[in-house]
MILO-672302 format. One line per 4 residues: number of its first residue (from 1); their letters; for each residue x, y, z of C-alpha. Coordinates in pm, 1 decimal, always signed. Layout:
N
NUM> A> X,Y,Z; ...
***
This chain:
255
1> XXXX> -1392.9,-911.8,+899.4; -1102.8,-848.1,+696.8; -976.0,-440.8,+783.2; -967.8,-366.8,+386.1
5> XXXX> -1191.2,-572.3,+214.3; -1378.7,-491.0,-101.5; -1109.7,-199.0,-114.9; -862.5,-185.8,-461.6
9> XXXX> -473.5,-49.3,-374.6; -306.0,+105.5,-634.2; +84.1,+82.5,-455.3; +401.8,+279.4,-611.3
13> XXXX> +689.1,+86.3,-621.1; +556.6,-226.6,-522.4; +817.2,-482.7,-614.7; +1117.5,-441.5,-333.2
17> XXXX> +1090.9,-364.5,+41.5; +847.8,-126.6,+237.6; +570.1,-142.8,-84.9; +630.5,-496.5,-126.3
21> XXXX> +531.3,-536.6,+236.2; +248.0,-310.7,+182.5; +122.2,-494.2,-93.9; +101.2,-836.6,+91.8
25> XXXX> -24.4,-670.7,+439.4; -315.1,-510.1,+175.9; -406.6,-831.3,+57.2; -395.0,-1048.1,+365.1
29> XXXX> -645.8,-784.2,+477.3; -883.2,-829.6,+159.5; -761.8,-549.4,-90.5; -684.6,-645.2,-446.5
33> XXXX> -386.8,-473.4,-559.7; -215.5,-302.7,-882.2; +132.4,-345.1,-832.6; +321.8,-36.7,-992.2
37> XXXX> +709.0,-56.1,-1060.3; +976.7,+37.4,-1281.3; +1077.2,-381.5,-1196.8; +896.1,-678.7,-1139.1
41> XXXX> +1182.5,-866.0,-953.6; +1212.6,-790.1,-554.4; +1584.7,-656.3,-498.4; +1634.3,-814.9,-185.4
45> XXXX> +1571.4,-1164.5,-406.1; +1236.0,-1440.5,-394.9; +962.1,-1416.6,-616.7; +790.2,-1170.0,-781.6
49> XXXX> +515.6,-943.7,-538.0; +208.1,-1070.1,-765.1; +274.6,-1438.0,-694.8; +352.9,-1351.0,-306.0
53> XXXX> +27.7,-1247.2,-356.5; -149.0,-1505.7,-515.6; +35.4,-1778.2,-319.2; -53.8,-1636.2,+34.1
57> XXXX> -390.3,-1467.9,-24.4; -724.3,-1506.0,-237.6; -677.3,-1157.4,-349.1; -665.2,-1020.4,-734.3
61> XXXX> -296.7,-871.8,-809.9; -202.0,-706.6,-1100.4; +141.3,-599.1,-1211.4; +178.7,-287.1,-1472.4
65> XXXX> +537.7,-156.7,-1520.6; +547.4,+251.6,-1441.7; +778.5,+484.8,-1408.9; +655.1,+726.6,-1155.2
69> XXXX> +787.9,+1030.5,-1302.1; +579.3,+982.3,-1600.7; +194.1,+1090.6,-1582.7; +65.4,+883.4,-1856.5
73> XXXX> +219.8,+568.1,-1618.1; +48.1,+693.2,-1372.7; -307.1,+696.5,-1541.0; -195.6,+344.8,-1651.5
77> XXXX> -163.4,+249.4,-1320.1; -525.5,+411.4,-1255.3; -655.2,+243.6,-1551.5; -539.4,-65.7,-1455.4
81> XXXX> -724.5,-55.5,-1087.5; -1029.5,-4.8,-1283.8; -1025.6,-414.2,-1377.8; -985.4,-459.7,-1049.7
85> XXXX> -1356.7,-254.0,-965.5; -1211.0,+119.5,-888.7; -899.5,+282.9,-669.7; -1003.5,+301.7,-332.0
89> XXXX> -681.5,+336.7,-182.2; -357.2,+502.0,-340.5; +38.0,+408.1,-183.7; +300.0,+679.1,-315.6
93> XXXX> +563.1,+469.5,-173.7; +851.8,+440.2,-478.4; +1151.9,+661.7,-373.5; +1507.2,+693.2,-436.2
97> XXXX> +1785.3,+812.7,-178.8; +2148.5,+926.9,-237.2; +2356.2,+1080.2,-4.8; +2525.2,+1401.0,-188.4
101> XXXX> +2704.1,+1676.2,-36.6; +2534.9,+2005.7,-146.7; +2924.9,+2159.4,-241.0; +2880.0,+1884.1,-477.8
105> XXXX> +2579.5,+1834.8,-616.8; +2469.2,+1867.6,-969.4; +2122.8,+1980.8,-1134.0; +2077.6,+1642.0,-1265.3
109> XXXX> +2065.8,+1501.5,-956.7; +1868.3,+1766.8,-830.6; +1583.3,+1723.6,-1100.2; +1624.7,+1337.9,-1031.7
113> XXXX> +1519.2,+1342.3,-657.9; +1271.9,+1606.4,-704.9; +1107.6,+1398.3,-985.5; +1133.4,+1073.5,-824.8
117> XXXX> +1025.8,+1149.9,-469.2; +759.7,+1472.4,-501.3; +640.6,+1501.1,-882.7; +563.5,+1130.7,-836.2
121> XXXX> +356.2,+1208.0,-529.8; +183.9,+1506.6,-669.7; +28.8,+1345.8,-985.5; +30.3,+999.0,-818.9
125> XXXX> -239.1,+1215.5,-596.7; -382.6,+1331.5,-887.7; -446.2,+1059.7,-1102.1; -631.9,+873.1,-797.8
129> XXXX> -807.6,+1150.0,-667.3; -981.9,+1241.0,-976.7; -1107.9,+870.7,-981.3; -1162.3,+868.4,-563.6
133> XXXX> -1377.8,+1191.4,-638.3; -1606.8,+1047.4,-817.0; -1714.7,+777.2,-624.2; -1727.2,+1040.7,-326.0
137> XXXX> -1444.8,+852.7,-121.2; -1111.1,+744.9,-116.2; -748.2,+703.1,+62.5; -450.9,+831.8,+3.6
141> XXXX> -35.8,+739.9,+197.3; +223.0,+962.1,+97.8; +557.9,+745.9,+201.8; +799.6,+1060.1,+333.1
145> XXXX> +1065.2,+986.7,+613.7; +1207.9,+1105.5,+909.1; +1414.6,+1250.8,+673.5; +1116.4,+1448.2,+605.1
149> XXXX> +1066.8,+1591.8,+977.0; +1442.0,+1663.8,+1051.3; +1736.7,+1774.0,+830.6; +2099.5,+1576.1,+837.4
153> XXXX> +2384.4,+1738.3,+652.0; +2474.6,+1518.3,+361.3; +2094.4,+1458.7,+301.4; +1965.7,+1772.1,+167.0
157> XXXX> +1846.3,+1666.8,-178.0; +1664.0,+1369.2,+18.8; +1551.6,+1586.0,+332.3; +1403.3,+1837.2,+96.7
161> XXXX> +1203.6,+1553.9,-121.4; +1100.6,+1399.0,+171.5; +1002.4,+1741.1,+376.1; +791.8,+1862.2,+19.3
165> XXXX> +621.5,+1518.3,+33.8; +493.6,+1614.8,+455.3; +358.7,+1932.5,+300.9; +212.0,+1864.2,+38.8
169> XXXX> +43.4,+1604.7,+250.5; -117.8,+1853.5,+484.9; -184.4,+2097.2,+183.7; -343.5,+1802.0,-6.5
173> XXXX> -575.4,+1660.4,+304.1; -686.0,+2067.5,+348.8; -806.0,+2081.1,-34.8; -936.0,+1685.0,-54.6
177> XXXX> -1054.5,+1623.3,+297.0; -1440.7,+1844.6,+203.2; -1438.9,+1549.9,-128.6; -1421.8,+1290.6,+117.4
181> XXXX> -1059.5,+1165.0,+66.1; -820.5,+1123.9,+359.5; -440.2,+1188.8,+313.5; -199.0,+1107.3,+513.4
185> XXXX> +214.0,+1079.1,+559.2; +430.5,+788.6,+669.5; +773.1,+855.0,+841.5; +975.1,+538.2,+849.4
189> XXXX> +1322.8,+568.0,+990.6; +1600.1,+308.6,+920.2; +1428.4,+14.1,+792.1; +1598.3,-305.1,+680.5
193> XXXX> +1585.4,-284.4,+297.1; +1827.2,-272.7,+16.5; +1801.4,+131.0,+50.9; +1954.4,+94.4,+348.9
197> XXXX> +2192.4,-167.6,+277.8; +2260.8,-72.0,-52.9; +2192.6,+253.4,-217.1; +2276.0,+433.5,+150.4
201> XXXX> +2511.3,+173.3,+351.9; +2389.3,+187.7,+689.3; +2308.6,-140.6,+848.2; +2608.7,-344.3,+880.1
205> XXXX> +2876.7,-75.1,+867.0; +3031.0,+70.9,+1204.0; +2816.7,+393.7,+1083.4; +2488.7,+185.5,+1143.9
209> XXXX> +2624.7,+60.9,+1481.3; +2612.1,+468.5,+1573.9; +2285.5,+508.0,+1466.0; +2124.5,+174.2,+1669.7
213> XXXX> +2263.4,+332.7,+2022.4; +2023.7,+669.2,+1923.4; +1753.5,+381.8,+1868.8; +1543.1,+314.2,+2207.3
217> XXXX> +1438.6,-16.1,+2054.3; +1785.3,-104.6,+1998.3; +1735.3,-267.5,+1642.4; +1620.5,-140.9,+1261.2
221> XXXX> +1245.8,-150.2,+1143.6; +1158.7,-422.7,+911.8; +917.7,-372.2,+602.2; +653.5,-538.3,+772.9
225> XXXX> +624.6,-297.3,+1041.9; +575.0,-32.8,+783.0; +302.5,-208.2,+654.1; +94.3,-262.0,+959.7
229> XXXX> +93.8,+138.5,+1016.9; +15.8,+186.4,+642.2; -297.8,-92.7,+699.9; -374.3,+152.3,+987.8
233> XXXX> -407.7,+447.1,+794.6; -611.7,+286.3,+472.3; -865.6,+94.0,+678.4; -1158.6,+277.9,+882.0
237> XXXX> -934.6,+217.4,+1211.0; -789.4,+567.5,+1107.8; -1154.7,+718.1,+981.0; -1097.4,+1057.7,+1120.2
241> XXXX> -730.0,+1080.6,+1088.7; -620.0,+1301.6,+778.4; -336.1,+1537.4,+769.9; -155.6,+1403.3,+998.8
245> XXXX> +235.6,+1237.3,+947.3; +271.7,+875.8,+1143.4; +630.6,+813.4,+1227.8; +777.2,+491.4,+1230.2
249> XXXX> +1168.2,+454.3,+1386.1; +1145.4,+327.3,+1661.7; +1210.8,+587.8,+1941.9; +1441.2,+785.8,+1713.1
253> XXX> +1315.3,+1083.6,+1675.2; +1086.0,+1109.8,+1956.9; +802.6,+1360.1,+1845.6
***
């Protein structure tokens, strides 16, 4: 039997990398899924994550454009899992990361990272739970980061989004837990998407090459392997796991 069937995913930027992946591991497991994003076309190129979806499963996909940092996008989102039957598992995986030195930084980008990576998460939480409590059950995968578990200089804006999202994760599983939803934390490390190729150059610069010899496994996660721990934590496989941060790098940080 299929690990998540029957179940509806509501997934946060779901267009490009470690969502996409979520999205399809979701529905090869027997989820439908609401596909949020601020885009509809994958940055690392191919088509679009609802006809991934349609072409290799039987599964329901829907896409709805949102912009986590806006609440009524959010219900949207919420409303649109309710054509789907009702959301049964919520992914806050959209996140942005930029590398700014704090002698540097400016309030913009401040309020940017904050909004983007924790307000998101917050009333991403909130507009699913108040759905999940209803039907006296639910799921919900905070996407932080090892960046969320140890600080590197250069980072801070993104160590201390991703670190509020690990909290907030504990605080939330404490207060939701007794309502019957689960909450939980995911800690990938370098991962081959276009964050890391793109908006943070690591893999294939000489700096990435330094980072791969602190890597036991010797290479960079992949999308997919994201997605098999986040099938872990939304199927009954995890059912008395809350509160707790899974971290996936590899060997990296070894904790």
């Amino acid at each position: 039997m299929s690990l998540l069937a029957g179940k509806v995913a509501v997934i946060t930027g779901a267009s490009s990398g470690n969502g996409r992946a979520i999205a399809l591991a979701f529905a090869q497991e027997g989820a439908d899924v609401v596909l949020a994003d601020i885009r509809e076309d994958p940055r690392e190129g191919g088509i679009t994550t609802k006809e991934l979806v349609e072409t290799e499963t039987s599964q329901k996909a829907v896409s709805i454009h949102c912009d986590v940092t806006k609440l009524a996008d959010l219900e949207a989102a919420m409303d649109a899992a309710e054509t789907l039957g009702s959301v049964s598992i919520m992914v806050n995986n959209a996140g942005i990361l930029k590398k700014q030195s704090v002698l540097e930084a400016s309030e913009a980008e401040f309020d940017l990272m904050s909004n983007v990576n924790v307000k998101s998460v917050y009333f991403g939480t909130q507009a699913a739970a108040k759905r999940m409590v209803k039907n006296g059950c639910g799921n919900i995968i905070n996407l932080s980061s090892i960046a969320g578990l140890r600080g590197t200089g250069g980072y801070s804006l993104y160590c201390m989004s991703k670190g509020a999202v690990k909290m907030m994760t504990h605080a939330l599983a404490d207060e939701l837990g007794p309502k019957g939803i689960r909450v939980n934390s995911l800690h990938p490390g370098i991962m081959n998407t276009q964050m890391n190729i793109e908006d943070d150059p690591v893999i294939g610069t000489p700096t990435g090459e330094g980072y791969l010899d602190m890597i036991p496994l010797r290479r960079w996660g992949e999308p997919e392997e994201v997605a098999k721990a986040a099938v872990y934590l939304a199927s009954d496989l995890s059912s008395y796991v809350s509160g707790s941060s899974l971290v996936v790098d590899g060997g990296y940080l070894r904790i």
